[in-house]
N, C-alpha and C positions, 0 to 999 in steps of 0.2 A: 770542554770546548772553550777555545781561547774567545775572547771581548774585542771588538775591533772599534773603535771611536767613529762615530758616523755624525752626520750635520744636520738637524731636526727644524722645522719651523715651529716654534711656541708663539708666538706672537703675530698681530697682524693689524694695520690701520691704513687708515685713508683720510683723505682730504677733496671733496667734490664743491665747487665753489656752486654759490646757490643763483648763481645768473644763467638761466638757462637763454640758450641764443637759437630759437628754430631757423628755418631754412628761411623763412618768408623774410628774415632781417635783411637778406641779402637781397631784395627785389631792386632796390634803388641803385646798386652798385654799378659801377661804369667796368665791365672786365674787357681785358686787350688778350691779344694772345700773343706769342714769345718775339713777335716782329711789330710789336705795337701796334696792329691793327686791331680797331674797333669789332667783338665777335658780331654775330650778323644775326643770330637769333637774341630773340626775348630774353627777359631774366628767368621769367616763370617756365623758359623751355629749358634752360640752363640747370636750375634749377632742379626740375623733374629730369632731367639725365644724367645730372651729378649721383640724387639719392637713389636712381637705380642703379646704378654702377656701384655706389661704395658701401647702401640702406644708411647713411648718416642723414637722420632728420633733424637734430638737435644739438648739441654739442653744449661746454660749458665756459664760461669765462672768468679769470678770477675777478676780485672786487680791484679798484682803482690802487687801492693801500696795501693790496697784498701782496708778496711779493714771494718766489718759486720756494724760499728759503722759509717765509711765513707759512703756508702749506705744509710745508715739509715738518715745519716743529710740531704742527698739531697733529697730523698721521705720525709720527714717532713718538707721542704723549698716549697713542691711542693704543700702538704696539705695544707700547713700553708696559701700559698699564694690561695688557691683554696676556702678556707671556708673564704678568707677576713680578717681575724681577727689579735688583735696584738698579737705577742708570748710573750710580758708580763704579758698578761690576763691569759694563762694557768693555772691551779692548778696542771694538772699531768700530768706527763711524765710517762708512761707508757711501757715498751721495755721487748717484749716478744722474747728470744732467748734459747741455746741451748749449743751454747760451746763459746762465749764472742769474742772479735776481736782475730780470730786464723790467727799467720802470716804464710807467705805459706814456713816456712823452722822452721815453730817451732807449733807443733802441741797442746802445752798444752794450756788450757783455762786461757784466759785471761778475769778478772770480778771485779778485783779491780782497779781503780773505776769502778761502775757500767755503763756498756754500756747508763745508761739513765741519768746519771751526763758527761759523754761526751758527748753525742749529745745535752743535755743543755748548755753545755759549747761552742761547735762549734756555737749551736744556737746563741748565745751570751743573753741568757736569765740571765736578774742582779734581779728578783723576787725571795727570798729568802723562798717564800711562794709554789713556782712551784715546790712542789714535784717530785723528780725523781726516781723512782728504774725499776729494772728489778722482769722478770718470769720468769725459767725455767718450762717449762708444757707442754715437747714434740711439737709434731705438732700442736696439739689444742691450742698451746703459744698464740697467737695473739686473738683468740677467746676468749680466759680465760681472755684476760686482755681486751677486749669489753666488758666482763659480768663482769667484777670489775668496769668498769667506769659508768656501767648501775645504780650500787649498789652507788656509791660516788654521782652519779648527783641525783638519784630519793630519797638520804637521807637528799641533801643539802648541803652535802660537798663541791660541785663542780658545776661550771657551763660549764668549760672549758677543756678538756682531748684530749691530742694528745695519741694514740695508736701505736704502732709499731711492725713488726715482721722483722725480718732483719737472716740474716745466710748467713757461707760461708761454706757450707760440702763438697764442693769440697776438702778441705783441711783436713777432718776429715775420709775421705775411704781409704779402704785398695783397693791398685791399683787392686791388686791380685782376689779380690772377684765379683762376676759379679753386686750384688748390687753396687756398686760403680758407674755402668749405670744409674743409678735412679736420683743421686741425684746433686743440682746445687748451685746457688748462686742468692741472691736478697733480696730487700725488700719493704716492702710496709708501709704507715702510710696512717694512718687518723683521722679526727679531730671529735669529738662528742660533742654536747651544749646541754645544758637545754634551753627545748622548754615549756613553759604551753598549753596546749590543754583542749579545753571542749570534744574532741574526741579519741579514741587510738590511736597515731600513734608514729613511730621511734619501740625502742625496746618492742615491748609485751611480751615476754617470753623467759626465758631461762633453760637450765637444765646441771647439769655436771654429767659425773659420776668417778670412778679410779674405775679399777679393777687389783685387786695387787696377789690373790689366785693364778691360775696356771700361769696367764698374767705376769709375769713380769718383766720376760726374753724375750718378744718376740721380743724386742728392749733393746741393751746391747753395752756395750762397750767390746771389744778382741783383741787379738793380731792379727796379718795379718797369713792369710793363708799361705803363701810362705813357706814352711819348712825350711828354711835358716834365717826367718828373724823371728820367734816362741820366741825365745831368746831376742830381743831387747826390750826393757822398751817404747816400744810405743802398745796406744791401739786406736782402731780405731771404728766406728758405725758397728755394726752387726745387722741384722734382721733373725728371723725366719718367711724367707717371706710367707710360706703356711699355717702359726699358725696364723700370721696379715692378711690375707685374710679372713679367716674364719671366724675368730671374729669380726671383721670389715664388711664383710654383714651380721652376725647374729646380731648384736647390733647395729649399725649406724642408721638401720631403725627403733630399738625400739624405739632408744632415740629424732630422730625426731619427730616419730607417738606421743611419750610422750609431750614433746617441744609444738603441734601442738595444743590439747586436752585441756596443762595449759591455750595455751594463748583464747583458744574457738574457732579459725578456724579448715576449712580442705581445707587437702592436695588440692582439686580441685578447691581454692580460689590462691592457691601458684602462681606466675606468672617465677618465676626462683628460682632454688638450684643453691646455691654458696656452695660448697663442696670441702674441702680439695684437691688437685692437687699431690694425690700419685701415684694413677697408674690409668692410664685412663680404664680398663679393671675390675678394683675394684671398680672405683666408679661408672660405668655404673649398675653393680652389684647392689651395696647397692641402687642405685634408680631406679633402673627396682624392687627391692624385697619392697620399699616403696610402688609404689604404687601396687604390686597383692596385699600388707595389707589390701586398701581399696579400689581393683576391681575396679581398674582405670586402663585404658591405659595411658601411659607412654607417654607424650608429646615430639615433636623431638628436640623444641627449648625450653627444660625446665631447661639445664645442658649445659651451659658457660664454654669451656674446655681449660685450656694451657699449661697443660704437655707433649703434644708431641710434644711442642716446646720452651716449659721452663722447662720441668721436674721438679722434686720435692723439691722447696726451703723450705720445711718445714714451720714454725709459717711466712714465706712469700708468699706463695703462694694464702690462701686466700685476703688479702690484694691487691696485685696487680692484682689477678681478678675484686674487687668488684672495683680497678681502669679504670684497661681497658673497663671493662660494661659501666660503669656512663660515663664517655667518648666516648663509641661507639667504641673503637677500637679491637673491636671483631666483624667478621661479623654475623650478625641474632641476634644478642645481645642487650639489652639497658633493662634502666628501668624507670618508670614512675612514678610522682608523682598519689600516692593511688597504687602502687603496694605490693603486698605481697609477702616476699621473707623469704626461709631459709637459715642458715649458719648453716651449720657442719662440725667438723673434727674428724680425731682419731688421738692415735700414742704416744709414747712412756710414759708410767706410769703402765699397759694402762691408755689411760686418753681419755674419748672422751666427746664431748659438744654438744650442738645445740641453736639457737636461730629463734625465729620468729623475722621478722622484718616492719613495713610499712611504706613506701617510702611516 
């Protein structure tokens, strides 16, 4: 029986900044809504409706001096050192973000050089051949650049790929907006190899899609709500949170059920969804509507959660899940060599992805 080269995860890291920010920071805050008008309830009822809606009680922020790229070296020190390998052997660098090392008193993107040529550089990588660039690809960032290293290793190009998602959005919200609750800071990497197998395992399928028609504003950059501050040349993350809700359990579940079909499993082979970490109440959503697809009950331990207490670091959030699983520091959580698992994300293009995977 012939060998076919498949794409394995050996390695895995993270990066969790230690400022932890709970809800109650937010009691003092002045929020507008999109017409600048002052909301008309409390903080503390704001508050209690936001964490019902999304379960984020807590969220993280990084330290003053740290910076998406600073993050990023230390989850790929973590990787690096977890999958054993030497960081000369890599072919890519891989760094999936969103708005580049933003400082926290100067909000414009920073991307020259490329966030994945410093974190090669901090790596102290002297291979000339170790490819490094960045993705912008919204939240799905990190996913899109796991289904690019699937493509470089099963062609040949590659035997070796450190991945990355890294973000600091604490420093990209407008204070004023209640989204601004949502979102955090962190990162995660990991390491991918060419494996030959006479069997399927690592990555079996993948699918992307963009949807750009009415989608594509639902995630935008704008000015801060405040009416005072309308005028100033700063623009900040906006959402049309009930337009991303919508669309996000109307498709999340096609493009898995699609995902699932290429690679010839089903959904009741899956042993854990690893799922974007937007809003704990959206994505229970999209996988409670997966499976009435295919007249399954909804397993209790099939959805690994840390946004109610890491909220939404964007292209880092899947990352530092499929971290803390494989290491068990999620309780009821872990995975097993011959496990079947998905990954999916949505979020800003629209852009959303999926992947089958076996452990």
């Amino acid at each position: 029986m012939s060998k076919n080269t498949y794409s394995i995860i050996t390695g895995t890291g993270k990066f969790i900044p230690e400022n932890k920010v709970p809800n109650s920071a937010f009691l003092n805050h002045e929020f507008y809504d999109i017409n600048g008008q002052r909301l008309p309830k409390s903080n503390q009822e704001i508050i209690d409706k936001f964490e019902e809606i999304t379960t984020i009680g807590e969220r993280r922020y990084a330290d003053s001096d740290m910076l998406a790229s600073d993050m990023a070296y230390n989850a790929s020190l973590e990787a690096i050192a977890s999958a054993g390998i030497d960081k000369e052997e890599l072919d890519y660098i891989i760094v999936a973000h969103n708005f580049g090392d933003v400082k926290p008193d100067n909000i414009e993107v920073d991307i020259v050089p490329t966030l994945a040529s410093r974190i090669k550089n901090k790596l102290g990588i002297e291979n000339p051949y170790c490819v490094a660039y960045d993705i912008p690809f919204g939240c799905p960032g990190w996913l899109q650049a796991f289904i690019m290293a699937d493509y470089y290793i099963k062609s040949g190009d590659a035997k070796k790929i450190l991945i990355i998602g890294t973000e600091t959005l604490s420093r990209v919200v407008d204070p004023h907006d209640i989204d601004s609750m949502i979102y955090s800071d962190g990162s995660g990497a990991t390491i991918l190899e060419a494996r030959e197998s006479e069997t399927p395992i690592g990555v079996l399928a993948h699918r992307t899609r963009t949807d750009t028609t009415n989608q594509i504003n639902y995630l935008n950059m704008g000015k801060s709500y405040h009416p005072e501050k309308r005028n100033e040349n700063k623009y900040y993350i906006k959402m049309l949170g009930r337009k991303v809700y919508i669309y996000a359990i109307s498709e999340v579940p096609n493009a898995i059920k699609a995902t699932l079909e290429k690679s010839g499993r089903d959904l009741s082979e899956v042993k854990k969804i690893f799922i974007h970490q937007a809003n704990g109440k959206m994505d229970d959503a999209m996988v409670e509507r997966l499976y009435k697809m295919y007249k399954l009950e909804k397993p209790d331990d099939i959805m690994p959660m840390t946004v109610s207490f890491l909220g939404n670091s964007s292209v880092a959030t899947l990352p530092t899940l499929l971290d803390m699983v494989t290491k068990e520091e999620i309780d009821s959580h872990s995975v097993e060599k011959g496990d079947l698992v998905v990954f999916a994300s949505v979020g800003a293009g629209m852009n959303i992805n999926a992947m089958v995977y076996q452990f």
